[in-house]
N, C-alpha and C positions, 0 to 999 in steps of 0.2 A: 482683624481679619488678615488672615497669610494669604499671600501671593504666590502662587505654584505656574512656573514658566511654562509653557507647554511649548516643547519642541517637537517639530516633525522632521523626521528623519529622511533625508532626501532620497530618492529612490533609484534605484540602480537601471544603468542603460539598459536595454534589451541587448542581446548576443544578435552576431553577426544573423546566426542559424535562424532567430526568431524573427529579424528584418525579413529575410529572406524568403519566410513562410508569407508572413503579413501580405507582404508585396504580390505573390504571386497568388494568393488567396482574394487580397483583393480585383487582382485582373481578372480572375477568374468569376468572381461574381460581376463587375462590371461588363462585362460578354455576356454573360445570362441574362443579365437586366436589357441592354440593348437586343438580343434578339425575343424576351420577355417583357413586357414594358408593363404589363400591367402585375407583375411579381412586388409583394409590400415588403418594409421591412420588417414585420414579426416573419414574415414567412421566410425571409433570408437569414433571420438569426434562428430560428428553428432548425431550415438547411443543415447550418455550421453546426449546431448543437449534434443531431442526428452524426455528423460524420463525423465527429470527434469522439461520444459512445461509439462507431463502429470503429475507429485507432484504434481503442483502448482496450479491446474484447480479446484481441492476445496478450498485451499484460494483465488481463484477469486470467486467461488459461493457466498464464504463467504461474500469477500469485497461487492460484487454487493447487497447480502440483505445487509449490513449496510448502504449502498447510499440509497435503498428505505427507510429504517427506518429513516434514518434524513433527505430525501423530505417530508416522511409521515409528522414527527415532526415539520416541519418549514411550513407546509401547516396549522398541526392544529396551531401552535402559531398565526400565521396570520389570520386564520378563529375567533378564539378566541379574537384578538385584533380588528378587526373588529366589532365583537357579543358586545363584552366590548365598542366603540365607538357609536356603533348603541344604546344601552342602556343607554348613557349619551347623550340622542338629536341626535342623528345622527350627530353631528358635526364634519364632515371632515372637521376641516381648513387645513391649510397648514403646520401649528404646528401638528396636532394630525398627517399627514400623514406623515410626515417626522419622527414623535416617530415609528410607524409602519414600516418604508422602515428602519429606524436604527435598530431595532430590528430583521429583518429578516436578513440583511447584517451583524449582530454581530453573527446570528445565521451558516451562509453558511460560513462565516470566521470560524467559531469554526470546521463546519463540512470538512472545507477543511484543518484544521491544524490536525484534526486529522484521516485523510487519508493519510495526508502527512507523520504523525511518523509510522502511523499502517505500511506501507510500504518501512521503513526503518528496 
């Protein structure tokens, strides 16, 4: 039987900025509770739930315009590699459409790797 060490990796402080929330977050609910006293804790962690979807509602505005901005972007590349194919002969072989399908799939990979870090 092998032996597999399991280490946990010790976990980083909080930033100054996220004390700072905590702390005032929590005085803030402790004020509700004493002028509320019969408020439970599912309902307080509901509260914080609810108001942390309503933070985030303009970083979804936000993300939603950079998706149209790199459909916009990968519609013009593509209209544009077309325009550029049509102006060499119209030559669609099989080679030029597959430089076209590789270039917009190099372009939707870029666009989804960097939706993926934005969202980290």
């Amino acid at each position: 039987m092998s032996y597999v060490p399991i280490v946990v990796p010790p976990q980083a402080e909080p930033s100054r900025q996220t004390r700072e929330l905590a702390d005032l977050l929590g005085r803030v609910v402790q004020e509700y509770e004493k002028a509320h006293p019969t408020v439970t804790g599912p309902e307080v962690s509901e509260a914080l739930q609810l108001a942390k979807r309503a933070s985030t509602k303009a970083a979804g505005n936000e993300l939603m315009a950079i998706k149209l901005a790199l459909v916009g972007g990968l519609t013009l590349m593509g209209g544009l590699g077309v325009l550029y194919f049509m102006q060499r002969g119209g030559d669609f072989s099989i080679a030029n459409t597959q430089v076209m399908v590789a270039v917009v799939a190099l372009g939707l990979a870029g666009a989804f790797v960097a939706m993926l870090k934005r969202r980290e």
